[in-house]
Structure formats: C-alpha cells, structure tokens
DSSP file (Angstrom, degrees, kcal/mol; ACC not computed):
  #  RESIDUE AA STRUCTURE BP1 BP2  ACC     N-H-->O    O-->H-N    N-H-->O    O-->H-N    TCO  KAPPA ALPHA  PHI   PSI    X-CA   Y-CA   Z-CA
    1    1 A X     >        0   0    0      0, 0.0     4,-1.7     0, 0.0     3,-0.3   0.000 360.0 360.0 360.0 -39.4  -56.9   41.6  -58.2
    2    2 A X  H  >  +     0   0    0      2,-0.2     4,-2.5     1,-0.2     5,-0.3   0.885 360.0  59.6 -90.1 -62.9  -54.1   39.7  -59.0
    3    3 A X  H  > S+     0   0    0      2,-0.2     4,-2.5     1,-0.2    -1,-0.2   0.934 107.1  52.4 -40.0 -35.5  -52.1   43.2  -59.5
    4    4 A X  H >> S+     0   0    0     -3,-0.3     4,-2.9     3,-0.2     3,-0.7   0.998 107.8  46.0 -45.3 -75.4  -53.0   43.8  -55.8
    5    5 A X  H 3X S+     0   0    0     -4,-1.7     4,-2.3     2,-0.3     5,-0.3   0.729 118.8  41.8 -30.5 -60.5  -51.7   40.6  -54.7
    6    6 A X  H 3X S+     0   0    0     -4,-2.5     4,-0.6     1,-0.3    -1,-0.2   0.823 113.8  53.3 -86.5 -37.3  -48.5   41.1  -56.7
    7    7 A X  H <X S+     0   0    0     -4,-2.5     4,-1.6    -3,-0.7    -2,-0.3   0.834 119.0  37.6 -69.0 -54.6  -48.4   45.1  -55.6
    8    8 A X  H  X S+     0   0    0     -4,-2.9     4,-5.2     2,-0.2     3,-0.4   0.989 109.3  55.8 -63.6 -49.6  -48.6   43.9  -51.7
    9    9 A X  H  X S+     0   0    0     -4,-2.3     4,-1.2     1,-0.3    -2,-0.2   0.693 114.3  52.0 -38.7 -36.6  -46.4   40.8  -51.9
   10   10 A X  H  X S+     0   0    0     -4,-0.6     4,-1.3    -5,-0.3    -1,-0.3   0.989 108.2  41.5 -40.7 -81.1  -44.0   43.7  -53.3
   11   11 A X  H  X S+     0   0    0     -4,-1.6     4,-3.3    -3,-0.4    -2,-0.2   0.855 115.2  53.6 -67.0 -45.1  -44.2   46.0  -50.8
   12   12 A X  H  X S+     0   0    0     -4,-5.2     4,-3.8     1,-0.2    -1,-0.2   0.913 105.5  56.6 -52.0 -39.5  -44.0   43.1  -47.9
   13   13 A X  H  X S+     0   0    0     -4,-1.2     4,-3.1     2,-0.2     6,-0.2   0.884 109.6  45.5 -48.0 -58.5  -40.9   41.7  -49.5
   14   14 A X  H  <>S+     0   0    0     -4,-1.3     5,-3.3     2,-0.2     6,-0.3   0.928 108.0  51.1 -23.3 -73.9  -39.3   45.0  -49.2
   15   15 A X  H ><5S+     0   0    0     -4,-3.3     3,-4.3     1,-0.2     5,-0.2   0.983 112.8  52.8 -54.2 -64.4  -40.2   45.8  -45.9
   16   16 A X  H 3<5S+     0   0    0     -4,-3.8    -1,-0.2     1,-0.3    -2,-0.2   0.617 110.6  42.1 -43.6 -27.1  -38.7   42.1  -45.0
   17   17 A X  T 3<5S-     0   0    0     -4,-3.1    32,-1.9    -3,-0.2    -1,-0.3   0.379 117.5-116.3 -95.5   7.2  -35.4   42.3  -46.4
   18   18 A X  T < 5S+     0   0    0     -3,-4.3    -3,-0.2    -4,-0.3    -2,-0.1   0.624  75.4 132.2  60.3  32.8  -35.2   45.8  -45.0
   19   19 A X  S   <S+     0   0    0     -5,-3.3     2,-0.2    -6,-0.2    -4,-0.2   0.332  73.0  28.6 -89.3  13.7  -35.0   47.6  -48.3
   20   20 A X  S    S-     0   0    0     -6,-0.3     2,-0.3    -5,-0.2    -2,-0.2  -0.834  78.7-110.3-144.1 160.3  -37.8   50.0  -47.0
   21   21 A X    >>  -     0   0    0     -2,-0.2     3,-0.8     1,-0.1     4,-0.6  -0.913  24.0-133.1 -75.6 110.7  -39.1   51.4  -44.3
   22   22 A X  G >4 S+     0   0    0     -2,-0.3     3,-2.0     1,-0.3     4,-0.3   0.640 109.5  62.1 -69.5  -1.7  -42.4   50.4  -43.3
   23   23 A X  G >4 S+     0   0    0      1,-0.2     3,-0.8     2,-0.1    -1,-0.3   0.926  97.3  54.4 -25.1 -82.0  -43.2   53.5  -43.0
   24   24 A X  G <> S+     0   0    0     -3,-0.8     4,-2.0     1,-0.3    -1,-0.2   0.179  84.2 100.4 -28.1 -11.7  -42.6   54.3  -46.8
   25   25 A X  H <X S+     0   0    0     -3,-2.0     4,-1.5    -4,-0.6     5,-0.4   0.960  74.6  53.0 -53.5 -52.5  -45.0   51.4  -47.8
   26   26 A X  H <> S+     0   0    0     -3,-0.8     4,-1.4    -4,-0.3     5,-0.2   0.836 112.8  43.2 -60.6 -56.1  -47.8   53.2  -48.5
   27   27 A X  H >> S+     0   0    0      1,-0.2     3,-2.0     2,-0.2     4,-1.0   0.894 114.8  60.9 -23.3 -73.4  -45.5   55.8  -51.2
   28   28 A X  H >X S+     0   0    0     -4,-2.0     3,-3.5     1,-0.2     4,-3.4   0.828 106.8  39.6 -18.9 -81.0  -44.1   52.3  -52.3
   29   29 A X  H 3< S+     0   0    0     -4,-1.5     4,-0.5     1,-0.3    -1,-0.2   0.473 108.8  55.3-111.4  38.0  -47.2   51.0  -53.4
   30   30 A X  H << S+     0   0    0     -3,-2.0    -1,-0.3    -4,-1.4    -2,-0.2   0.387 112.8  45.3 -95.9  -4.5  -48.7   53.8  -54.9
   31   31 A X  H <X S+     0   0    0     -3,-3.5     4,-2.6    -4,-1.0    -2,-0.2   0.606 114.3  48.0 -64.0 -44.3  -45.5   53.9  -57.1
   32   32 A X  H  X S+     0   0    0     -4,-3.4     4,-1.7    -5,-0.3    -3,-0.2   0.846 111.6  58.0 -88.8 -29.0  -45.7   49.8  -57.7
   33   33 A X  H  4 S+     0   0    0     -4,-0.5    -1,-0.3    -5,-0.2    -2,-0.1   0.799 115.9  27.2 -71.9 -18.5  -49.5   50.6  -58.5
   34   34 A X  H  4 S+     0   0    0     -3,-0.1    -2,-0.2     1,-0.1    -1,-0.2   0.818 142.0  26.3-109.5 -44.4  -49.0   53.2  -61.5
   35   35 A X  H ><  +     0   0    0     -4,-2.6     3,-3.7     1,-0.2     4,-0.3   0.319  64.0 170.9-114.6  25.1  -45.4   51.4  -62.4
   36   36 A X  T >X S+     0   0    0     -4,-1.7     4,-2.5     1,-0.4     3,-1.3   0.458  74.9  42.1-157.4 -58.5  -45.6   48.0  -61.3
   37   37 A X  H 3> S+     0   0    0      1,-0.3     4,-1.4     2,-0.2    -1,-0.4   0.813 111.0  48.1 -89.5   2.6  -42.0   47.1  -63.2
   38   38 A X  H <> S+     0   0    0     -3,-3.7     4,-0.8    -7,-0.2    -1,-0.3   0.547 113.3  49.7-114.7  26.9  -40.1   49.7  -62.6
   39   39 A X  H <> S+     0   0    0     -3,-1.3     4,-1.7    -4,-0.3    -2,-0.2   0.520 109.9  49.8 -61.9 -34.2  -41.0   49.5  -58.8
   40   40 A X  H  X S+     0   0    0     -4,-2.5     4,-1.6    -5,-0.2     5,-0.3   0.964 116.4  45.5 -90.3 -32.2  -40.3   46.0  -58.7
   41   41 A X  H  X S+     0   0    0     -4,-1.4     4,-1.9     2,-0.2     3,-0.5   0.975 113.1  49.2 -47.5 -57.3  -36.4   47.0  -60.7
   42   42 A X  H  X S+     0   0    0     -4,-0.8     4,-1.7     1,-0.3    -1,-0.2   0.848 113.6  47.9 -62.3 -44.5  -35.7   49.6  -58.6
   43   43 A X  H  < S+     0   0    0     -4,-1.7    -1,-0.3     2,-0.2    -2,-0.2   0.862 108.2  49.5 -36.8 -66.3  -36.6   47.1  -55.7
   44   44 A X  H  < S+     0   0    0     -4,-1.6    -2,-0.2    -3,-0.5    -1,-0.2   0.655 103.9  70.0 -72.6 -13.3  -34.4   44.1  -56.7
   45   45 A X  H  < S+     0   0    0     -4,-1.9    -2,-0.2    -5,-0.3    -1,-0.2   0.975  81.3  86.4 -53.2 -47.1  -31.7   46.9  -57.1
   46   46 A X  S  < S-     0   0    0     -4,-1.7   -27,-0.1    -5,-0.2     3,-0.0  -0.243  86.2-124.2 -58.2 129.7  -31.5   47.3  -53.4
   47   47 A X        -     0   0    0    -29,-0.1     2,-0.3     1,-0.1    -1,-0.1  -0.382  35.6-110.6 -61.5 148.4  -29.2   45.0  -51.5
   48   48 A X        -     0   0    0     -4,-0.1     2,-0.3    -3,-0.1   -30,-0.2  -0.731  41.4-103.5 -81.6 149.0  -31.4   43.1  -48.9
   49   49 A X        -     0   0    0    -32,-1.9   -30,-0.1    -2,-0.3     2,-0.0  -0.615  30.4-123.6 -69.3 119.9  -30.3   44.6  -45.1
   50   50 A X        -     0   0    0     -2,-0.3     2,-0.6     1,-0.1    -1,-0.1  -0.343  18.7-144.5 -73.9 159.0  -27.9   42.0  -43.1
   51   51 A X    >   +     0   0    0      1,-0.0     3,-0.6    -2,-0.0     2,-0.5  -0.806  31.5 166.1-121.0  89.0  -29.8   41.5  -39.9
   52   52 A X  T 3   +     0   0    0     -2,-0.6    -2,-0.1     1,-0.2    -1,-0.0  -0.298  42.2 108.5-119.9  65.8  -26.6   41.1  -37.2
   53   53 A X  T 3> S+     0   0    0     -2,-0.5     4,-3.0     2,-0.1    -1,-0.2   0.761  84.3  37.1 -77.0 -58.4  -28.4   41.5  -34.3
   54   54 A X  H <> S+     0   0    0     -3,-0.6     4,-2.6     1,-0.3    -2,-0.1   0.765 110.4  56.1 -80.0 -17.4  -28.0   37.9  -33.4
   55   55 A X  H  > S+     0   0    0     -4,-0.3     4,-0.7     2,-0.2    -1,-0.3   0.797 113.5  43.0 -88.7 -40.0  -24.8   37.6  -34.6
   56   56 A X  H >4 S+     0   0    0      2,-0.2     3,-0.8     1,-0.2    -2,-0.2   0.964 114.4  58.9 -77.4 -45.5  -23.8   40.8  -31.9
   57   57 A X  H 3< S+     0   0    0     -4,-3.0    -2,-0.2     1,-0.2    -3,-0.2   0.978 110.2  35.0 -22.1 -82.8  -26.0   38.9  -29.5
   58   58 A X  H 3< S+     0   0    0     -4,-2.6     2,-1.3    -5,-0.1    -1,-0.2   0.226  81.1 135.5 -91.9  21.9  -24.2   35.9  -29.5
   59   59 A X    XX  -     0   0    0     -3,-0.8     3,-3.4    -4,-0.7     4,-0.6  -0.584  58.7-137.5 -65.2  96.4  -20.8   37.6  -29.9
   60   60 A X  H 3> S+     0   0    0     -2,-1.3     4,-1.9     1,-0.2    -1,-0.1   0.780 102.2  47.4 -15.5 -50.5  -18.6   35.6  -27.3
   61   61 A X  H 3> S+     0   0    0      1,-0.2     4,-1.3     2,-0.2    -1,-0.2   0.734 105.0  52.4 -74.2 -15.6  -17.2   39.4  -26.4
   62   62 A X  H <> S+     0   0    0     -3,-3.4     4,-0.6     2,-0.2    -1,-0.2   0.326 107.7  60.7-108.8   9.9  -20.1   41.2  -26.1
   63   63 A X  H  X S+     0   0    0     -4,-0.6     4,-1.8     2,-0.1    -2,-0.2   0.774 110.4  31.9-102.8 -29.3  -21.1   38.6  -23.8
   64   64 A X  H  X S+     0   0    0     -4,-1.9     4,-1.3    -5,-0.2    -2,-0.2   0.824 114.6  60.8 -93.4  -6.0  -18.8   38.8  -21.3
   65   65 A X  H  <>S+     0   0    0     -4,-1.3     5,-1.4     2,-0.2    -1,-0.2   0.831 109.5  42.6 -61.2 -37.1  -18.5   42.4  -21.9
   66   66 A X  H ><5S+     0   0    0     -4,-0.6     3,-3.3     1,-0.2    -2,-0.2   0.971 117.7  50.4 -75.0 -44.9  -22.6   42.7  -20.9
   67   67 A X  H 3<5S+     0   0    0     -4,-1.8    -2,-0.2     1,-0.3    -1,-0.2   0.814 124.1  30.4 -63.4 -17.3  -21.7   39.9  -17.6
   68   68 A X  T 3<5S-     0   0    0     -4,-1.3    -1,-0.3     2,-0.2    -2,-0.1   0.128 105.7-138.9-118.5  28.9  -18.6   42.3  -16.5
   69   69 A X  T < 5 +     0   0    0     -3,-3.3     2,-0.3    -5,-0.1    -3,-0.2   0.617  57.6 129.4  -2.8  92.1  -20.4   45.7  -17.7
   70   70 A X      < -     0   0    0     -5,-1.4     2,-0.3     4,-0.0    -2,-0.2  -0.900  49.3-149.1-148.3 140.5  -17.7   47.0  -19.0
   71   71 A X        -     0   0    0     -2,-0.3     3,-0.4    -3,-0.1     2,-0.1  -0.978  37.6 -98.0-137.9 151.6  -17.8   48.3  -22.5
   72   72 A X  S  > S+     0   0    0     -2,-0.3     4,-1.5     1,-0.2    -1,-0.0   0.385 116.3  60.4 -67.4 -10.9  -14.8   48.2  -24.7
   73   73 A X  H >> S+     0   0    0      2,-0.2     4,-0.7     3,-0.1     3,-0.7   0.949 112.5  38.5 -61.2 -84.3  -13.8   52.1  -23.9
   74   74 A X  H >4 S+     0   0    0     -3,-0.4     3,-2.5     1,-0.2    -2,-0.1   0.546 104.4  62.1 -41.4 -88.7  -13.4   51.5  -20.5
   75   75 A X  H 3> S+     0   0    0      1,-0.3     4,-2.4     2,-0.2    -1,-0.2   0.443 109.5  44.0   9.1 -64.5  -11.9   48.4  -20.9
   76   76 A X  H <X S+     0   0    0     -4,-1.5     4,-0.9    -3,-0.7    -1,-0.3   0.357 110.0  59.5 -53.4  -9.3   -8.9   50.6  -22.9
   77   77 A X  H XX S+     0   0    0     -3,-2.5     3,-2.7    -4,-0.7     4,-1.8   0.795 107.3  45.6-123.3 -81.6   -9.0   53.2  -20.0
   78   78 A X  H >> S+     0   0    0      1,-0.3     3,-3.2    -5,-0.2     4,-1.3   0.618 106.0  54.5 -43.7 -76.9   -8.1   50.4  -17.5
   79   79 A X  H 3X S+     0   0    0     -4,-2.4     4,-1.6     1,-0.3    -1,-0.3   0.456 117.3  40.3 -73.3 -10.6   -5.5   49.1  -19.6
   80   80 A X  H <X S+     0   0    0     -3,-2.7     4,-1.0    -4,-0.9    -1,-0.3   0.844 112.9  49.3 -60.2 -39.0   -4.0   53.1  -19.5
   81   81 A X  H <X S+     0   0    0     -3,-3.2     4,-1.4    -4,-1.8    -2,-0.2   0.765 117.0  44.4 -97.4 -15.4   -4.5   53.9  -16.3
   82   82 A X  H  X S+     0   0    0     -4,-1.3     4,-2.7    -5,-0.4    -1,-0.2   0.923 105.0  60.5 -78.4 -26.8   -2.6   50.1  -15.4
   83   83 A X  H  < S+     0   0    0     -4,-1.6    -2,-0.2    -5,-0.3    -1,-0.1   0.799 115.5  39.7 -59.2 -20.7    0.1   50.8  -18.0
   84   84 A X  H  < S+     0   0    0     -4,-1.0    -1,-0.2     2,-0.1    -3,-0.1   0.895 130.2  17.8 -50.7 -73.8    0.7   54.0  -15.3
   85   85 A X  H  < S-     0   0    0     -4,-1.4     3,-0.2    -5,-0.2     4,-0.2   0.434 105.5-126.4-104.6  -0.1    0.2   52.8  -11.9
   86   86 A X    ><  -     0   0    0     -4,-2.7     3,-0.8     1,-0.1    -1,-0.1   0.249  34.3 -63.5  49.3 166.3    0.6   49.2  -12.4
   87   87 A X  T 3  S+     0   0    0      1,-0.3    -1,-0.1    -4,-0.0    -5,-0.1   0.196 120.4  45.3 -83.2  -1.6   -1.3   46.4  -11.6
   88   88 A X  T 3  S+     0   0    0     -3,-0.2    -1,-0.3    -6,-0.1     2,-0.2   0.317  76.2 142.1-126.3   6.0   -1.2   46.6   -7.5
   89   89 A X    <   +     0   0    0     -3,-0.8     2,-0.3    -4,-0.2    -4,-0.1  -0.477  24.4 176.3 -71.1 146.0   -1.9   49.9   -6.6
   90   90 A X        -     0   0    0     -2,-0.2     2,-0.3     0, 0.0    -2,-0.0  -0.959  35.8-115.0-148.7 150.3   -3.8   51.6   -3.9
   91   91 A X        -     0   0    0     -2,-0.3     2,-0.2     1,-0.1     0, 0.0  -0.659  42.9-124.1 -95.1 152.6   -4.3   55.0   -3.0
   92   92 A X        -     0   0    0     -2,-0.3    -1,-0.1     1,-0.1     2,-0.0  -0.469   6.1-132.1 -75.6 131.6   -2.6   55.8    0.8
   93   93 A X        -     0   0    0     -2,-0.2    -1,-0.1     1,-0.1     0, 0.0  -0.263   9.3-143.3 -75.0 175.0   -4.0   57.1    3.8
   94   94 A X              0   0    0      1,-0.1    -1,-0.1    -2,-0.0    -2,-0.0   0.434 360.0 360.0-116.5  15.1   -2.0   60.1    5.7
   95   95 A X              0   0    0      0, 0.0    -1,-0.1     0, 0.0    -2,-0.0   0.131 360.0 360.0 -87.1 360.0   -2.9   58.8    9.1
C-alpha cells in the first residue's frame, strides 16, 4: 500500500511541477510501479516548468498593450509608417 501512496504522490508531483503531461501519468506510473527508483531519478532529473503566466499577466506592457489592443507588431508598423509620413498626416480629398 505504501508503494501506492509513494507511486501516486510521484506521479502527482510530476504533473505539478509540469515535468509530465497528465496525460502520460498513467505510462509514468506503470514505469514507477515496476521501477520505483529509477522513475523517481529520472523524475528529479527534470527541471520543474516556470509557470509565467502571471508574471505575462501582470506585465505592465502587456497591459496597456491588451487596454490599447495593439500588439507589439503593429505597434513597430506605426512607428514605420510614422517614420514615412510623419506624425500629422491625412489623406486629401480631390473635391
């Protein structure tokens, strides 16, 4: 029982630090069950996954970029098409 425990606790770990998919558990721990330590090496090999969601979230630029939807290719396309025509232009009637 206690192999169980150790063999889920495992697998969960994984999934949480994003060094699997959870897909992939089940393979996982049918691997951790038949090799328990060199599942769990192969495991602490893996770098855990930075999670920079929030960090992109609360990116000062990608906040006024979502409040002026503009995203940073356009952003570069105005600043060609001002280096051009300058900063006052307007297209002319022929009337």
């Amino acid at each position: 029982m206690l192999k169980k425990q150790n063999v889920k606790k495992l697998s969960n770990n994984a999934i949480a630090e994003g060094k699997i998919n959870s897909d992939a558990k089940p393979k996982w721990v049918e691997m951790a069950q038949n090799d328990f330590e060199m599942v769990q090496a192969t495991l602490n090999s893996i770098p855990k996954r930075d999670k920079i969601s929030a960090e992109i979230a609360n990116d000062p630029a990608n906040i006024e970029n979502a409040e002026n939807q503009m995203t940073e290719a356009e952003k570069k396309m105005a600043k060609a098409v001002e280096a051009v025509v300058g900063t006052d232009f307007q297209f002319k009637t022929l009337d």
